[in-house]
Structures are given as C-alpha cells and as structure tokens.
C-alpha positions as CSV (number, residue, x, y, z in Angstrom):
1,X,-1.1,-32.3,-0.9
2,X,-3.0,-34.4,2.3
3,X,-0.1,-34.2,4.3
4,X,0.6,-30.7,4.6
5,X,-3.7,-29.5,3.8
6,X,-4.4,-25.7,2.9
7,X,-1.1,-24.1,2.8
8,X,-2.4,-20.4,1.9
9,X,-5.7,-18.6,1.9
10,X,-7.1,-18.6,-1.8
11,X,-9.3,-15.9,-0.6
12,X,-6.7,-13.3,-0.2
13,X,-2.9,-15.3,-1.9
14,X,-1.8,-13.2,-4.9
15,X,-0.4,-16.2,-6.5
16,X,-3.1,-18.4,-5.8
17,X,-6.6,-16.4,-6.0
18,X,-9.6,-18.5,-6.0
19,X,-7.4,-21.7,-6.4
20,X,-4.0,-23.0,-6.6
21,X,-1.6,-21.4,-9.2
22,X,-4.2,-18.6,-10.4
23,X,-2.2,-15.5,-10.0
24,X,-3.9,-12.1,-10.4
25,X,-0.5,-10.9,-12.6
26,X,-2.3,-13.2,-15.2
27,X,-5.9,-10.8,-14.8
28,X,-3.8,-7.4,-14.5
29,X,-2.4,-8.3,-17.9
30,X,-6.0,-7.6,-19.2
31,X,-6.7,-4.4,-17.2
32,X,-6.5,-1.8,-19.0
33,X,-4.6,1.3,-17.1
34,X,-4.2,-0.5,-13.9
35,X,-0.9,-0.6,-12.2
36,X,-1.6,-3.6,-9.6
37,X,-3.8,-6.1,-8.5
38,X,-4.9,-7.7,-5.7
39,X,-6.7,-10.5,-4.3
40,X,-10.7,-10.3,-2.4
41,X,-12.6,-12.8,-1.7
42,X,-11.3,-15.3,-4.3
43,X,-11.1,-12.8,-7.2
44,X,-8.5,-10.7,-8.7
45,X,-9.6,-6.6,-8.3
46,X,-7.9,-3.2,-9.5
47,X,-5.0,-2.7,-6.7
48,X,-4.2,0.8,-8.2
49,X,-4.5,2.4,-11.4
50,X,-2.2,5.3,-13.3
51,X,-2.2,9.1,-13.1
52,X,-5.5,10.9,-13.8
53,X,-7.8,7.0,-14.1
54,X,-10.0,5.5,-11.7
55,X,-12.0,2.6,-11.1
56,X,-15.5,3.4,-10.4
57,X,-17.5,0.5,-11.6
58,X,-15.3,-2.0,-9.5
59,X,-15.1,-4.3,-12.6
60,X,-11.7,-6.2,-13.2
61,X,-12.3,-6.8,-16.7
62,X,-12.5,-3.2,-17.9
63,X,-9.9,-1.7,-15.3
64,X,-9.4,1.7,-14.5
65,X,-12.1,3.0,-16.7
66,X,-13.1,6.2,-15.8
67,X,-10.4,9.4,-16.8
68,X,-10.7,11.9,-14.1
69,X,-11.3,15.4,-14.8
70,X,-9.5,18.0,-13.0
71,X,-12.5,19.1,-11.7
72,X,-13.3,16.3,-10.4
73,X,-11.0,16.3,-7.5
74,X,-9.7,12.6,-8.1
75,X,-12.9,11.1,-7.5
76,X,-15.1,9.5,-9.8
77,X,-18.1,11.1,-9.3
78,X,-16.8,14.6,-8.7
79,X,-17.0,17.0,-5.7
80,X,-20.3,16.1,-3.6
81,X,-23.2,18.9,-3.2
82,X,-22.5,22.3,-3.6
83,X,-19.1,21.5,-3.1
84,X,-16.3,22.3,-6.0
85,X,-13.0,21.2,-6.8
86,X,-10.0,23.4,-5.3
87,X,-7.4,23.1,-8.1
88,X,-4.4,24.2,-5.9
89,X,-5.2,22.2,-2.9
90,X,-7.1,18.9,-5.0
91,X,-9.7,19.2,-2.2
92,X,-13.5,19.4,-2.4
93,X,-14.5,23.3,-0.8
C-alpha cells in the first residue's frame, strides 16, 4: 500500500521472502529432511535439518542431503587433515 510503503524487509521476513506473501513454510514443504527454514537475501535456505543429515551443497531444493557418518564428526566433509573423529567426545583429535 502507498500510504504505509515497505512494511517488512523481503530480504530477511519469513512470511514474505523475496516478495509479499511468499513464505518459506511453502519451500520447507519440499525439503527433504529439513526441520526449518529461513530467509537470506530474498531466498528461502535450510534453517536446520534432522539427526544425523546435513546440508552441504547449500541447495534449498534438495535439503539436507548429505547423511553423516559417525566418523565424520557431524560435518560434511569429515575430520580435517590428519585429524579423526573422537566417537565419545564428537570432536575432531
């Protein structure tokens, strides 16, 4: 509406991402394993996905992707180096 201009950011707004009435809930619908979404730059992303998956490509459309290993210390490419996973305390060593 003129009178009242740009009520929220469409950058950031849930509800309205990219434009007015485009709520992410409508985008995390379609990805798979994620349990939120949330709004950057004008697009709907993976907020946070379930147990034991990851997003590592950073692509809405195919959600949380990736199953993590054990081994792989939550992380989606795995310990770094030499390093290994520490099963008991879930930290790279």
């Amino acid at each position: 509406m003129a009178k009242n201009g740009c009520e929220v950011d469409s950058q950031t707004s849930y509800d309205n991402c990219g434009g007015c009435d485009a709520s992410c809930s409508e985008d995390l619908r379609s990805m798979p394993r994620a349990l939120s979404a949330q709004c950057q730059g004008g697009h709907c992303v993976v907020g946070e996905c379930k147990d034991g998956y990851a997003d590592c490509d950073f692509a809405a459309t195919n959600g949380c992707e990736k199953a993590l290993t054990d081994e792989a210390c939550g992380r989606c490419m795995g310990c770094p180096g030499p390093t290994t996973c520490n099963l008991e305390t879930r930290r790279c060593e």
